[in-house]
C-alpha positions as CSV (number, residue, x, y, z in Angstrom):
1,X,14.3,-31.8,45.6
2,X,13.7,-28.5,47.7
3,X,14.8,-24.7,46.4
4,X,15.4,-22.2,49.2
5,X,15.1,-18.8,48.2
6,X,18.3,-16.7,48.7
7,X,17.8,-13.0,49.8
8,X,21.0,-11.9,47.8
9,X,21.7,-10.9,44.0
10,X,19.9,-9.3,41.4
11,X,15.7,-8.6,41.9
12,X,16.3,-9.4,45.3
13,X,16.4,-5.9,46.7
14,X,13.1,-3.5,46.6
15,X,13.0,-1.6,43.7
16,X,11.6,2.0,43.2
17,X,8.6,1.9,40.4
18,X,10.9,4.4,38.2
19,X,13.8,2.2,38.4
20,X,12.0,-0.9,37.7
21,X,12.9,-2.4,34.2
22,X,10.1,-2.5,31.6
23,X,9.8,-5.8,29.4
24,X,7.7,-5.9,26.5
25,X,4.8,-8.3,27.3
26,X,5.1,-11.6,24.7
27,X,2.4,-13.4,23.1
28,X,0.4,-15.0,25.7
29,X,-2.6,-16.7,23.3
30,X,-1.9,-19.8,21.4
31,X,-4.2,-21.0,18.7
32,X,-5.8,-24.2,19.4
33,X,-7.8,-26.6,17.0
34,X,-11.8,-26.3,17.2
35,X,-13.8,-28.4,15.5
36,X,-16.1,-26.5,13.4
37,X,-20.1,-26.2,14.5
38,X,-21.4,-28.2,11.5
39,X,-25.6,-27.2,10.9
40,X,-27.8,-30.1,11.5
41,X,-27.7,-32.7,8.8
42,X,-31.7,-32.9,8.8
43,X,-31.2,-29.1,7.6
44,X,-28.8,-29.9,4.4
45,X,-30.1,-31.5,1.3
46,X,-28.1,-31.1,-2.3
47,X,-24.7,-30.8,-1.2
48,X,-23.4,-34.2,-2.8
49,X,-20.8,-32.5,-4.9
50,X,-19.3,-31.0,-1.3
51,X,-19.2,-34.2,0.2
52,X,-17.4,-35.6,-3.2
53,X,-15.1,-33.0,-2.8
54,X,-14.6,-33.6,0.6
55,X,-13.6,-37.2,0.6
56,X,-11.3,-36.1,-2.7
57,X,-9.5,-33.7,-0.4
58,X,-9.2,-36.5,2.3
59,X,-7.3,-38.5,-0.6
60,X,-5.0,-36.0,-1.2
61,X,-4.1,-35.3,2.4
62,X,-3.2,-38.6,2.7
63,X,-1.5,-38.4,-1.0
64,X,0.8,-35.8,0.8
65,X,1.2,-37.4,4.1
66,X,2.6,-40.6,2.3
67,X,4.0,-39.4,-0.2
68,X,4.8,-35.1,0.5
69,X,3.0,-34.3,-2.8
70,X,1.0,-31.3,-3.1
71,X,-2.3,-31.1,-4.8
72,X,-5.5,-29.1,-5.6
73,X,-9.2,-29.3,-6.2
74,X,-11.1,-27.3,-8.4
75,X,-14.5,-25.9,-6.8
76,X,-15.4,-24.2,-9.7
77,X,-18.2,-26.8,-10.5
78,X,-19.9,-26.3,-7.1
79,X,-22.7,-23.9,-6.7
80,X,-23.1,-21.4,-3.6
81,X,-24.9,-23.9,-1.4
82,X,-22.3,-26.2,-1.5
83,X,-19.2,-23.9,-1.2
84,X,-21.0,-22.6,1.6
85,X,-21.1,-25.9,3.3
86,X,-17.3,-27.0,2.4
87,X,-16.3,-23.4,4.1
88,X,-18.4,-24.5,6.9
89,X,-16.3,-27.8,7.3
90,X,-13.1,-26.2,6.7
91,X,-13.5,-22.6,8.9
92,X,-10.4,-20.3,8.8
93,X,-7.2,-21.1,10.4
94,X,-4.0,-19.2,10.9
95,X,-2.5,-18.1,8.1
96,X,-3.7,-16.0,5.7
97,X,-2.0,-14.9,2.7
98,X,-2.5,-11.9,0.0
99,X,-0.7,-11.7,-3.2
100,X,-1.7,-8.3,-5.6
101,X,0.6,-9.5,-8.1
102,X,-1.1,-10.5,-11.5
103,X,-3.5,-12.5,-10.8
104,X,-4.2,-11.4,-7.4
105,X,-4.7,-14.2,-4.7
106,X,-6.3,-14.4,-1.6
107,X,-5.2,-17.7,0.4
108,X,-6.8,-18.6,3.6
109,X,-5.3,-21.7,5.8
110,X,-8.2,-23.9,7.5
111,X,-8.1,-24.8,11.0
112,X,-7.1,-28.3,9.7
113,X,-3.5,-26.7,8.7
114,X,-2.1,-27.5,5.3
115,X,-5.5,-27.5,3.6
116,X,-5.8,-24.2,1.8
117,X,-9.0,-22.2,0.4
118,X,-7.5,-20.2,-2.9
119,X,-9.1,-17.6,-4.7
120,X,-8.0,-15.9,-7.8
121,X,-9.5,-12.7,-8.5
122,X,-9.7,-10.1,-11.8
123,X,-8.7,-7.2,-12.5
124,X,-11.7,-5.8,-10.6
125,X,-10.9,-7.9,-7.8
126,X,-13.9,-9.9,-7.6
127,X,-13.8,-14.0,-7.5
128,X,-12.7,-15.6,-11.1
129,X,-11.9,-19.2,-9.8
130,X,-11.5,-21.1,-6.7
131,X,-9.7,-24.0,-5.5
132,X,-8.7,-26.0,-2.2
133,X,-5.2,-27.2,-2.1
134,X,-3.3,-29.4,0.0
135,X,0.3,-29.1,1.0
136,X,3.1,-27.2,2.8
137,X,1.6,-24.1,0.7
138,X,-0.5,-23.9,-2.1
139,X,1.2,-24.7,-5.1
140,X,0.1,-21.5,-6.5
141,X,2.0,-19.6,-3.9
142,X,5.0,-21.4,-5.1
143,X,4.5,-20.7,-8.8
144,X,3.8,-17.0,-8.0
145,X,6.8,-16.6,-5.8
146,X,9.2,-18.1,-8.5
147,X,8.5,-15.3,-10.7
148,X,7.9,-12.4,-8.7
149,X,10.5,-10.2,-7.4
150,X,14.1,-8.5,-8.7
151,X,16.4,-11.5,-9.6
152,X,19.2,-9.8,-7.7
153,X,20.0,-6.7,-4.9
154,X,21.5,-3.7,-6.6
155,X,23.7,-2.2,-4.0
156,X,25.0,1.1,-5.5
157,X,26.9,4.2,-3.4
158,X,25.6,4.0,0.1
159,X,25.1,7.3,2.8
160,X,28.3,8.1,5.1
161,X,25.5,8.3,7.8
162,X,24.7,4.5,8.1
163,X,25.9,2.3,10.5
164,X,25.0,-1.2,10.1
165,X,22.8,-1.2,7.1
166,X,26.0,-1.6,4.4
167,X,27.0,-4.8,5.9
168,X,23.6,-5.7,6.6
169,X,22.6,-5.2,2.9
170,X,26.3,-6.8,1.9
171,X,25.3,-10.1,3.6
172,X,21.6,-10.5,1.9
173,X,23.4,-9.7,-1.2
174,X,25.2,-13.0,-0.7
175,X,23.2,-15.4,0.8
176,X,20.4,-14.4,-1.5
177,X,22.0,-15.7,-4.7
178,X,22.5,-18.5,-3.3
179,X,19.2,-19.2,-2.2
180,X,17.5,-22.0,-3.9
181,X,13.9,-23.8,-2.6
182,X,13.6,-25.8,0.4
183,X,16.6,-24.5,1.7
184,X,17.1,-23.6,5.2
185,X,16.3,-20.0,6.0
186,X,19.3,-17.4,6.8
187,X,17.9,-14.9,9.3
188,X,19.1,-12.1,10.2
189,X,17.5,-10.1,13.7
190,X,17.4,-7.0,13.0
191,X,16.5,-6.5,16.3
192,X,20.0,-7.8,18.5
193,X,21.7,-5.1,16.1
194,X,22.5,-1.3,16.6
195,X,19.8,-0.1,13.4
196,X,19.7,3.6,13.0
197,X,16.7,5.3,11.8
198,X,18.6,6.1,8.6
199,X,19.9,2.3,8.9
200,X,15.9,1.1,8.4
201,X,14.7,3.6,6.3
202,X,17.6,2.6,3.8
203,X,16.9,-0.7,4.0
204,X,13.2,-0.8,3.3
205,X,13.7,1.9,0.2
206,X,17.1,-0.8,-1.2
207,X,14.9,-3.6,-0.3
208,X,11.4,-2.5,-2.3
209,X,8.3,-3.7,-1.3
210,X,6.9,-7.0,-2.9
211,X,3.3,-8.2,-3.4
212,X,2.9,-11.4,-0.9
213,X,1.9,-10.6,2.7
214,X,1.1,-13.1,5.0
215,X,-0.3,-13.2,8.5
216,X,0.3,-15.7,10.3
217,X,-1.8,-16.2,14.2
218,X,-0.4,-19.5,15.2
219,X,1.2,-17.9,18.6
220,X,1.0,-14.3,18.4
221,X,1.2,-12.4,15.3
222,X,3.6,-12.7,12.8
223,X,3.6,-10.5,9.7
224,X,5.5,-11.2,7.0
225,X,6.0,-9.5,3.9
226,X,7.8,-9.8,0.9
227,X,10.3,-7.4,-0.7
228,X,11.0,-6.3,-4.2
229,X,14.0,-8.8,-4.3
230,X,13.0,-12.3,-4.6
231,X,13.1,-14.8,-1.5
232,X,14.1,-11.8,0.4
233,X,11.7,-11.7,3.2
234,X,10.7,-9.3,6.5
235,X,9.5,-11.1,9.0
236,X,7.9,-9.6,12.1
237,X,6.6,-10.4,15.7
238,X,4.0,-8.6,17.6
239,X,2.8,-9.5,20.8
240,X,-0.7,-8.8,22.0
241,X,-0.3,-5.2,22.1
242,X,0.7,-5.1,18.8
243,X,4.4,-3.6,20.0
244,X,7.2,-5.5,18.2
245,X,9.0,-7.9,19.8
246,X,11.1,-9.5,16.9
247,X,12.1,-8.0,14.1
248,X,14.0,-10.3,11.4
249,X,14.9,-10.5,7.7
250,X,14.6,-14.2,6.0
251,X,16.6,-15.5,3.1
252,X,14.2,-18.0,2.0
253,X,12.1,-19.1,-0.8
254,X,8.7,-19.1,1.8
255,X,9.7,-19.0,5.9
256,X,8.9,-21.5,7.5
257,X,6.3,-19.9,9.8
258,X,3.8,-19.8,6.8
259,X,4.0,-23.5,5.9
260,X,2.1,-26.4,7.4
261,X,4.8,-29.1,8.5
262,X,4.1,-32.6,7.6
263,X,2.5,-33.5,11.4
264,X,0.4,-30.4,11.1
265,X,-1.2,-32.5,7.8
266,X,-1.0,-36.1,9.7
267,X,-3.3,-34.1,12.6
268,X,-5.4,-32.5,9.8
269,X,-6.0,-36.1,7.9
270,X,-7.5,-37.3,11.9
271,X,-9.7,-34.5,12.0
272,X,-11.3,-34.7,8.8
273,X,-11.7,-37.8,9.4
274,X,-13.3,-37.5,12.6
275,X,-15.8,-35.5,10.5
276,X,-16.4,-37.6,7.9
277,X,-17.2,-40.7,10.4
278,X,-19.2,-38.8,12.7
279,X,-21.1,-36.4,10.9
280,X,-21.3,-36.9,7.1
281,X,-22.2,-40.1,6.8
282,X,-25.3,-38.7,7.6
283,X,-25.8,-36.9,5.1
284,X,-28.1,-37.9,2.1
């Protein structure tokens, strides 16, 4: 089939550089899977409890695949040799996830999605205990978010200077207590509404500010962060400039950009066992 360009109708003209419309630039990088550079094996010796662990979390990967049930490992019995190694195997992925709750949790996807490298830290914020888990999100995460957060909006006398930020407020209000887990996400973009300054700076001060942020590079940048109310959720978009192109609230227990969907696990049991064939059944 052949297109013949038409001379006639919008863009078709010349059009002065001062007149010309300016469009925010989208993301433009996707993240791809790279298998991580692995040292020699000649150059390891004494890392059988990372290669137990290994083939453990390859059980439980398939464990979820089959049957969509999370699990973790504990890595506390591993010295630094061997969590060096497994971190080696795993590398860092897309997601990355900070709670300051109590405990405070750092989460860090790998680039096989769905496994995840937890550590809980003290008071001090140093490391107290580390695990891998496998799953959607880290169970953890889960537990975490089920207690954190305000059971419930309180929406009070609002400003006669707001324009959309009553009804906006009005409808979290209602689809938050009805949220309950797994359940489909109700977003509402911000950004296809009239918001007023006042409008956002209302919202975020009724809203509060939670403890789980999450950063997620799977295409773009997406921060999202969590408000004082629970499963009550900004989520953002940035492109590659860092200007914001989306701008969204989530009624959700976690959105779904920060979970790892059952084929993102299928794809992460082939590549770890890609490595466990080709390289570490080498090792001693």
């Amino acid at each position: 089939m052949s297109y013949y360009p038409l001379n006639t109708g919008a863009g078709s003209q010349p059009v002065d550089a001062d007149e010309a419309l300016n469009y925010l630039s989208m993301p433009n990088e996707m993240q791809t899977y790279r298998q991580p550079i692995l040292p020699e094996p000649e150059s390891l010796t004494d890392i059988a409890a990372a290669k137990e662990v290994i083939y453990a979390l390859y059980n439980a990967i398939q464990q979820f695949t089959t049957q969509l049930q999370s699990s973790t490992l504990d890595l506390s019995a591993l010295d630094a040799k061997n969590l060096a190694f497994i971190g080696q195997v795993l590398g860092d992925g897309e997601v990355k996830i900070k709670c300051t709750g109590n405990p405070a949790v750092n989460i860090q996807e790998s680039v096989m999605a769905g496994i995840w490298h937890v550590q809980i830290l003290d008071e001090q914020g140093q490391v107290q205990h580390q695990q891998l888990a496998v799953g959607e999100v880290p169970p953890l995460l889960e537990t975490l978010l089920q207690q954190a957060g305000q059971a419930r909006l309180s929406l009070g006398e609002m400003p006669s200077n707001l324009m959309n930020a009553p009804a906006i407020l009005v409808e979290v209000d209602a689809k938050q207590r009805d949220c309950q887990p797994q359940q489909p996400a109700h977003v509402i973009n911000l950004s296809l509404l009239p918001i007023s300054e006042e409008d956002q700076s209302f919202m975020i001060a009724c809203l509060g500010t939670g403890t789980t942020t999450i950063l997620s590079k799977g295409y773009g940048n997406c921060r999202i962060t969590s408000t004082a109310i629970r499963h009550v959720w900004w989520v953002r978009y940035y492109n590659s400039m860092d200007n914001l192109i989306l701008n969204t609230l989530e009624i959700v227990d976690i959105p779904q950009v920060a979970k790892a969907a059952r084929e993102d696990l299928e794809d992460s049991e082939k590549r770890l066992r890609n490595i466990m064939r080709d390289y570490l059944h080498w090792l001693s």
